[in-house]
Residue frames as a rotation matrix with the C-alpha (Angstrom) as fourth column:
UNK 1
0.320 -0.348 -0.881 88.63
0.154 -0.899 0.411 37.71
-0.935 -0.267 -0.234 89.79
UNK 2
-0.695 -0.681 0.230 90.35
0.382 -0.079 0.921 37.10
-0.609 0.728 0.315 86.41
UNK 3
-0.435 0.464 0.772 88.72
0.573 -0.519 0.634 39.37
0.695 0.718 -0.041 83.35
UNK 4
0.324 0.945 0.033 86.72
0.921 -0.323 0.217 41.52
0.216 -0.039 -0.976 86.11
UNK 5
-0.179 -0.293 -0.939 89.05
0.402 -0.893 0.202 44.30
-0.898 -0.342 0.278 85.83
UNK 6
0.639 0.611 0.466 87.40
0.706 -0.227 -0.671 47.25
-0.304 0.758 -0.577 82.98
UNK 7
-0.358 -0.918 0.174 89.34
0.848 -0.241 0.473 49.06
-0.392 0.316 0.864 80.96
UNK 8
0.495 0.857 -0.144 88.75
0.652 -0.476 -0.591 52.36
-0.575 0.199 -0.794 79.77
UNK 9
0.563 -0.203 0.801 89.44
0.781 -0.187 -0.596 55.00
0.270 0.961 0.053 77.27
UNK 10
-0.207 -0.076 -0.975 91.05
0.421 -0.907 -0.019 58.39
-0.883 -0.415 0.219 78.78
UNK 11
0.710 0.540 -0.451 90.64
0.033 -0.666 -0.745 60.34
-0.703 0.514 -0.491 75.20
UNK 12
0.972 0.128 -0.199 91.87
-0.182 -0.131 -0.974 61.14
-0.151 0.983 -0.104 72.18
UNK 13
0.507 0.291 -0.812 95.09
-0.857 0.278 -0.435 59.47
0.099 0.915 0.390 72.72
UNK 14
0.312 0.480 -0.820 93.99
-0.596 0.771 0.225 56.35
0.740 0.418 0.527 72.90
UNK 15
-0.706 -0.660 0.257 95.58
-0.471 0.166 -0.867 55.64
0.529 -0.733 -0.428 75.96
UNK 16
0.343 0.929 -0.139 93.45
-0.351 0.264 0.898 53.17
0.872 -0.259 0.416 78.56
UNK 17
-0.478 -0.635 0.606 93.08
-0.505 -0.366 -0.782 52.40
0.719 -0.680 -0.146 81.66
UNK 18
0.468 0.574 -0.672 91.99
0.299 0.613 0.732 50.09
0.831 -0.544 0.115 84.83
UNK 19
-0.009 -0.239 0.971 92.05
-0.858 -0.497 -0.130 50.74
0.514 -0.834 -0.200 88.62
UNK 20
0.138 0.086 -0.987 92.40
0.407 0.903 0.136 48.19
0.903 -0.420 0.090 91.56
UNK 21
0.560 -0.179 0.809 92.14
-0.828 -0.143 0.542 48.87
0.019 -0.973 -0.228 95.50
UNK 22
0.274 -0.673 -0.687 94.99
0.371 0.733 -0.570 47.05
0.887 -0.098 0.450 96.56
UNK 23
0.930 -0.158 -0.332 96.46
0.248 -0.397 0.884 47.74
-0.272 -0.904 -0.330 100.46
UNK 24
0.919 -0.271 -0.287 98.91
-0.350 -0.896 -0.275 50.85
-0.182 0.353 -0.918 100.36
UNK 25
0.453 -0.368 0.812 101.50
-0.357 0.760 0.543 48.15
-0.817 -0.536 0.213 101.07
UNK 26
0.315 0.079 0.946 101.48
0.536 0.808 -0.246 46.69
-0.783 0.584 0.212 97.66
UNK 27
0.660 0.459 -0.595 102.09
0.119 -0.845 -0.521 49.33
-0.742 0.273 -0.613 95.70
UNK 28
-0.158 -0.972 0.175 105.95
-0.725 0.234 0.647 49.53
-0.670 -0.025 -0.742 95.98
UNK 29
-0.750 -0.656 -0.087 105.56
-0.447 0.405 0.797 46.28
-0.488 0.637 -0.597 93.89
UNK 30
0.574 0.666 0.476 102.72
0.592 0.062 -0.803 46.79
-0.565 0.743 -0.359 91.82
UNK 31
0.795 -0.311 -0.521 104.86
-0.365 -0.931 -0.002 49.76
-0.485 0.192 -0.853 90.51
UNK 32
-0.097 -0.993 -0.066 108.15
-0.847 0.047 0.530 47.82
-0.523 0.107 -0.846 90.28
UNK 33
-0.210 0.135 0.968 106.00
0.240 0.967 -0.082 44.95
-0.948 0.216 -0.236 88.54
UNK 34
0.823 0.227 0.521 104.99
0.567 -0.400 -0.720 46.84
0.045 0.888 -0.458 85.19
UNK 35
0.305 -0.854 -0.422 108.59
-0.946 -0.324 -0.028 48.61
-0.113 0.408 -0.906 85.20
UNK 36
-0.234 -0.551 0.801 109.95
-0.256 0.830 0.496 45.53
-0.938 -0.089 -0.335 85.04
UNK 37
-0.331 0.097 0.939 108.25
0.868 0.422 0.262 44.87
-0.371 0.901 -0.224 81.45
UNK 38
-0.817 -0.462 -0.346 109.57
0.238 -0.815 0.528 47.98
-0.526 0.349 0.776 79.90
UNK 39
-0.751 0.464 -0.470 106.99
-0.648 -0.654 0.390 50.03
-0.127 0.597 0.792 78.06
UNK 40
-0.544 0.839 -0.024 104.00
0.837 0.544 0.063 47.66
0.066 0.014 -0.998 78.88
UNK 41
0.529 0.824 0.203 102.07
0.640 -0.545 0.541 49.97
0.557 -0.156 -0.816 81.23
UNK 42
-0.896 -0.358 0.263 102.89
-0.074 -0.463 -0.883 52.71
0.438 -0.811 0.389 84.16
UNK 43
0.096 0.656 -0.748 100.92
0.954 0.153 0.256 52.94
0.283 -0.739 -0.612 87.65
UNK 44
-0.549 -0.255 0.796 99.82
-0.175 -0.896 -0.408 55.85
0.818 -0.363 0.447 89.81
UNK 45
-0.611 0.538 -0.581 98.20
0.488 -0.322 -0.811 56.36
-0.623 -0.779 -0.065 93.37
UNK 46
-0.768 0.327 0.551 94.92
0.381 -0.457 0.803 57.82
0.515 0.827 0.227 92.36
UNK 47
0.415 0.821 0.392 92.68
-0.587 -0.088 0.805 57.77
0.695 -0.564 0.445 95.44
UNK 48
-0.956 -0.280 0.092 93.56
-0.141 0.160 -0.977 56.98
0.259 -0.947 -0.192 99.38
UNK 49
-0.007 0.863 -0.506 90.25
0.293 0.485 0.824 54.86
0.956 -0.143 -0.256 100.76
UNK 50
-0.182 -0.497 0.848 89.77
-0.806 -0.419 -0.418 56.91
0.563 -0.760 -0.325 103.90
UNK 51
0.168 0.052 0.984 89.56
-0.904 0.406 0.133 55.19
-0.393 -0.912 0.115 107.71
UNK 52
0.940 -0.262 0.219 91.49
0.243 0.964 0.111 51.80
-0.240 -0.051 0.969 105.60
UNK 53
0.125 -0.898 -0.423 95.12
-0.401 -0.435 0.806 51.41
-0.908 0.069 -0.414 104.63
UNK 54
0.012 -0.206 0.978 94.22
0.725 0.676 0.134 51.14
-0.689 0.707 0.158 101.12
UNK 55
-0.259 -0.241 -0.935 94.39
-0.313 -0.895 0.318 53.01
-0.914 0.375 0.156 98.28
UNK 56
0.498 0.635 0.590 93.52
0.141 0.612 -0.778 53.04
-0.855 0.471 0.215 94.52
UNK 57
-0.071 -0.967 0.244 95.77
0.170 0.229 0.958 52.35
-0.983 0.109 0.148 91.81
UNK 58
0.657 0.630 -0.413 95.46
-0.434 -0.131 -0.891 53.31
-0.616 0.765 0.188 88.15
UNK 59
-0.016 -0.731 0.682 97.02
0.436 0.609 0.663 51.18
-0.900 0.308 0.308 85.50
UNK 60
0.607 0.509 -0.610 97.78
-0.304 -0.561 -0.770 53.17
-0.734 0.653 -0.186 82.33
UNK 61
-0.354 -0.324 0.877 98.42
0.580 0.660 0.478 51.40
-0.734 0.678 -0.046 78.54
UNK 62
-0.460 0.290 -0.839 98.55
-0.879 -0.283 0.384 52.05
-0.126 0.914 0.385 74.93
UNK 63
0.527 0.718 0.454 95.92
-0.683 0.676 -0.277 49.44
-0.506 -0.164 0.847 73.42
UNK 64
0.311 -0.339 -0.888 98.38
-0.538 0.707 -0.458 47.41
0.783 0.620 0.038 71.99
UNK 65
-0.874 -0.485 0.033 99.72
-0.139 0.184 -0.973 46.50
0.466 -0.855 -0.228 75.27
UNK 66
0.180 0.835 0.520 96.04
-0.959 0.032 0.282 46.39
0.219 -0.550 0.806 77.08
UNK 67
0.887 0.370 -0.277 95.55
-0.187 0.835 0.518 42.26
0.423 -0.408 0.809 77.00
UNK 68
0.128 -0.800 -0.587 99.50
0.578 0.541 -0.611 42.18
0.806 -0.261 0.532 78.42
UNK 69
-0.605 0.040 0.795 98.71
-0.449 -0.842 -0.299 44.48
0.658 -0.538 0.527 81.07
UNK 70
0.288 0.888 0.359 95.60
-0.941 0.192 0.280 42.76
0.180 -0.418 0.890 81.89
UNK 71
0.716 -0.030 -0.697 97.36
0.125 0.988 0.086 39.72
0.686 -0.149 0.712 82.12
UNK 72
-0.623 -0.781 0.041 100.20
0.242 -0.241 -0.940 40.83
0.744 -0.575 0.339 84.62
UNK 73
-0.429 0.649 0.628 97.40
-0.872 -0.480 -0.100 42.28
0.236 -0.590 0.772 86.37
UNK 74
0.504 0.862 0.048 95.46
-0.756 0.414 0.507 39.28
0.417 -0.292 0.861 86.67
UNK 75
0.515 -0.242 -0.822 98.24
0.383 0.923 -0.033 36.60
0.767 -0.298 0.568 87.26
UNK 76
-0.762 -0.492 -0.420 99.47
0.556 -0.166 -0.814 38.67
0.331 -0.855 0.400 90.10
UNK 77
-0.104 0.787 0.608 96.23
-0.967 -0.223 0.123 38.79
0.232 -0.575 0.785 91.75
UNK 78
0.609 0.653 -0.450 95.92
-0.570 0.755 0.324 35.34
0.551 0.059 0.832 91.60
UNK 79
0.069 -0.794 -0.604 99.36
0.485 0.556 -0.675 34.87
0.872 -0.246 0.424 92.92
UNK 80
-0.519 -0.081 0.851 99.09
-0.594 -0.681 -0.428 37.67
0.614 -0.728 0.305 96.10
UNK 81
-0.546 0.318 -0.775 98.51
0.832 0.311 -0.459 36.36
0.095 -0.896 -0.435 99.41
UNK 82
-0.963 0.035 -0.267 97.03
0.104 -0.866 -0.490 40.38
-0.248 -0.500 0.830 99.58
UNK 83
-0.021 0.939 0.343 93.47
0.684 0.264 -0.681 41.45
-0.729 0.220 -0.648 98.75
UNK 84
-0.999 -0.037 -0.020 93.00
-0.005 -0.358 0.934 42.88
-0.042 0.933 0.357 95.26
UNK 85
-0.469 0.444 0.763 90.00
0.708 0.706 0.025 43.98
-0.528 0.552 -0.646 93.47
UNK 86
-0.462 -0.318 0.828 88.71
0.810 -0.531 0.248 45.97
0.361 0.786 0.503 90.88
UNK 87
-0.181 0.230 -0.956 87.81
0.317 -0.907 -0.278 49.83
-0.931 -0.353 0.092 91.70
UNK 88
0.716 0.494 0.493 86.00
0.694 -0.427 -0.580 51.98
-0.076 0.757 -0.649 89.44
UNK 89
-0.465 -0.865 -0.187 88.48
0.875 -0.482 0.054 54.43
-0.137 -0.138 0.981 88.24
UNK 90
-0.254 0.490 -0.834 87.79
0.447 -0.705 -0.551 57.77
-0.858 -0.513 -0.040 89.63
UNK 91
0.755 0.562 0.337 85.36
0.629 -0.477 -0.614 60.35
-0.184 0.675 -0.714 86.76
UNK 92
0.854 -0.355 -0.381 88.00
-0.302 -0.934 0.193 62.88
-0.424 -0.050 -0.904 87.41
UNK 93
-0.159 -0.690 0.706 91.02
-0.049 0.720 0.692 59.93
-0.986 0.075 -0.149 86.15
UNK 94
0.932 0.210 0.296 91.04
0.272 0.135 -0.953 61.08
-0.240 0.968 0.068 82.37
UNK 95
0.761 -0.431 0.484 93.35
0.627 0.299 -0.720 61.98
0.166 0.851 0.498 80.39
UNK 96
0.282 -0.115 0.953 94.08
0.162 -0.973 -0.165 65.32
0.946 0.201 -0.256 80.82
UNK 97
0.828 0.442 0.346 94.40
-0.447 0.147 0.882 64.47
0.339 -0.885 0.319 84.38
UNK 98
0.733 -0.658 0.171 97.40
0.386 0.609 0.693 62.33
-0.560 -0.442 0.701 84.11
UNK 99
0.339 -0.476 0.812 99.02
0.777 -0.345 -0.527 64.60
0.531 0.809 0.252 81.98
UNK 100
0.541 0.001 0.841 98.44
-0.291 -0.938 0.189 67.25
0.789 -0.347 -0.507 84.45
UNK 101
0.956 -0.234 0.178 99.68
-0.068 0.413 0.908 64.82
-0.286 -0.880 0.379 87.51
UNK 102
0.749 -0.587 0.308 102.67
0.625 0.779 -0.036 63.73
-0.219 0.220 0.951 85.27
UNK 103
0.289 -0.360 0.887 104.13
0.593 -0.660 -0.461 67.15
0.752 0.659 0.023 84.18
């Protein structure tokens, strides 16, 4: 599992990003894990997996902060008794998008 989560650009600035299906469950402290290390990353609900009780999760970073993101991310997967793994993050999951969600 470790490294197989992709980061991506959202646009011009410079802001990136990685998704995970994680069960809706987890959230709550996927959320309260990256507040916890102040101005790493923030999370959002992006996508509800229908007929399961999961859901998809977007992690958003400035690239200075990406490989400490990805590492929070990766040693708490490895530590969760839950199931984790990466999710393409939705086409519609740009930039402008989380601006619009966030405002």
């Amino acid at each position: 599992m470790a490294g197989d989560f992709e980061w991506v650009d959202l646009g011009p600035s410079g802001l990136r990003a990685t998704a995970i299906r994680l069960p809706r469950a987890e959230m709550g402290f996927l959320k309260h894990l990256y507040e916890s290390w102040e101005g790493v990353a923030i999370t959002r609900t992006v996508a509800t997996l229908a007929s399961t009780d999961e859901i998809v999760a977007a992690i958003v970073c400035t690239p200075d902060f990406e490989a400490q993101a990805d590492a929070i991310l990766i040693d708490h997967v490895q530590r969760s008794a839950a199931d984790f793994g990466p999710e393409a993050l939705p086409s519609s999951c740009r930039e402008d998008w989380f601006l619009r969600e966030w405002s």
